[in-house]
PASEBA-1860 file (N, C-alpha, C; in nm, 3 decimals):
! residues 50
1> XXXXXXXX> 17.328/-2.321/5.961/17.286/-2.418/6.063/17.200/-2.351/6.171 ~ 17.166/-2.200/6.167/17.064/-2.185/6.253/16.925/-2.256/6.270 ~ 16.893/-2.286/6.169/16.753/-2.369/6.170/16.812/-2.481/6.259 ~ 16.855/-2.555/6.289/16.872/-2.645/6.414/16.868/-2.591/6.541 ~ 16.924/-2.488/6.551/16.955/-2.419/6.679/16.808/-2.371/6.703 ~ 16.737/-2.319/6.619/16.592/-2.232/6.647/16.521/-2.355/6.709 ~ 16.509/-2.475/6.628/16.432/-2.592/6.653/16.472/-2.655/6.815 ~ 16.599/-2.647/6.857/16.638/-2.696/6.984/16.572/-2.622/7.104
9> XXXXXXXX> 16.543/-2.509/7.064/16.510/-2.370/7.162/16.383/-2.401/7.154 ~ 16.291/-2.443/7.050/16.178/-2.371/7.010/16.092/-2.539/7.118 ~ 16.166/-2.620/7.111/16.100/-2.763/7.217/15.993/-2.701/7.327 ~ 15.921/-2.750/7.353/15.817/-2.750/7.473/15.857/-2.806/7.576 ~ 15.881/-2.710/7.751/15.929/-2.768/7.817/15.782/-2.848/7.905 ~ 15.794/-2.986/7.904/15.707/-3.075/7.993/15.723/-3.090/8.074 ~ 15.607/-3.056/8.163/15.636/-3.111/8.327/15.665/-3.238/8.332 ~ 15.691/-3.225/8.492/15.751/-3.340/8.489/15.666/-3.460/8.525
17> XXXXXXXX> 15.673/-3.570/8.471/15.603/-3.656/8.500/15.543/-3.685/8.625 ~ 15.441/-3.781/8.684/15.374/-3.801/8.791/15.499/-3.903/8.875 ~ 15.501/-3.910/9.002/15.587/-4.014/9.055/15.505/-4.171/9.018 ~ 15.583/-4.258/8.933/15.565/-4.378/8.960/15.552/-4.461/9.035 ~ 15.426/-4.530/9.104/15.400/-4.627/9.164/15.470/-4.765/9.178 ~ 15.557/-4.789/9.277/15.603/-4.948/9.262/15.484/-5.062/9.291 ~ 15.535/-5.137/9.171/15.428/-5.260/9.178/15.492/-5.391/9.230 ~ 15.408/-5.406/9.377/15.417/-5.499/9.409/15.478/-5.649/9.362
25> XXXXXXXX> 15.566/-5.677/9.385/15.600/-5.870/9.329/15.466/-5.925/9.374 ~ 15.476/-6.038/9.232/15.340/-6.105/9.305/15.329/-6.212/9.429 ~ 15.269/-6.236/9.518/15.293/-6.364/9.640/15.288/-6.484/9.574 ~ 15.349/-6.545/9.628/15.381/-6.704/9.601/15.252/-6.765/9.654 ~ 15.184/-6.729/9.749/15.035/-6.749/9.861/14.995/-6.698/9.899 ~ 14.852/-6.694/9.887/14.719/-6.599/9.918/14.704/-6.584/10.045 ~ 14.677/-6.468/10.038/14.662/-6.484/10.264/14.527/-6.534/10.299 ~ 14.520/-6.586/10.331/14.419/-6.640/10.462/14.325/-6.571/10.470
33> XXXXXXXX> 14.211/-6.631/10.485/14.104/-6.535/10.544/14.127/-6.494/10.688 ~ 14.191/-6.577/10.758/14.224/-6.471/10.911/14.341/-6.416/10.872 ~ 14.423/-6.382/10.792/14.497/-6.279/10.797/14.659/-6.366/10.791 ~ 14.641/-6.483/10.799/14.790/-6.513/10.820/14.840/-6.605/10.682 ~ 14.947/-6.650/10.675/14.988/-6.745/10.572/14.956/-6.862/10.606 ~ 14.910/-6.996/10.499/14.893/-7.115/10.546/14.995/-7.202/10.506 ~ 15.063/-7.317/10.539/15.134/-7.359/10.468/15.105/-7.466/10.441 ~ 15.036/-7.600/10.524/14.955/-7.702/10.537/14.809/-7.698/10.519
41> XXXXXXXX> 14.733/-7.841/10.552/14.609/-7.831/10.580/14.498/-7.796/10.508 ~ 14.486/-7.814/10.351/14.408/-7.763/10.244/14.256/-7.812/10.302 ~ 14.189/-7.738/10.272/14.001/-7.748/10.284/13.990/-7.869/10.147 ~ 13.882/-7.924/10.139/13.876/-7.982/10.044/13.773/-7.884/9.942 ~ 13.763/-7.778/9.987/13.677/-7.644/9.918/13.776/-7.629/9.852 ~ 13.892/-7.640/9.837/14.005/-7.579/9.749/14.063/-7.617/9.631 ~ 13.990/-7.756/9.622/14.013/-7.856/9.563/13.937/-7.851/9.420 ~ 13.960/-7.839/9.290/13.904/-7.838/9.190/13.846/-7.979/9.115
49> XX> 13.711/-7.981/9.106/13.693/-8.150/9.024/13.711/-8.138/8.925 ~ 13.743/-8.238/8.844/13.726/-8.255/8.706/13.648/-8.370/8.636
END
């Protein structure tokens, strides 16, 4: 059973990975062009025809 043992030794040690980035949840609502949340009051620019 040495051939297992040689093979366990013989592994390449890998650095260690990069730190993972947390990804954001996505928003429920787009911010605003001034910066704030809207909750009312739609433009009729927002409005899609069909």
């Amino acid at each position: 059973m040495g051939l297992l043992d040689d093979a366990k030794e013989a592994e390449p040690k890998l650095p260690k990975p990069p730190e993972i980035k947390k990804i954001e949840p996505p928003r429920k609502e787009l911010p605003r062009a001034d910066g704030g949340y809207g909750t009312g009051g739609r433009d009729l620019d927002d409005e899609i025809p069909f």
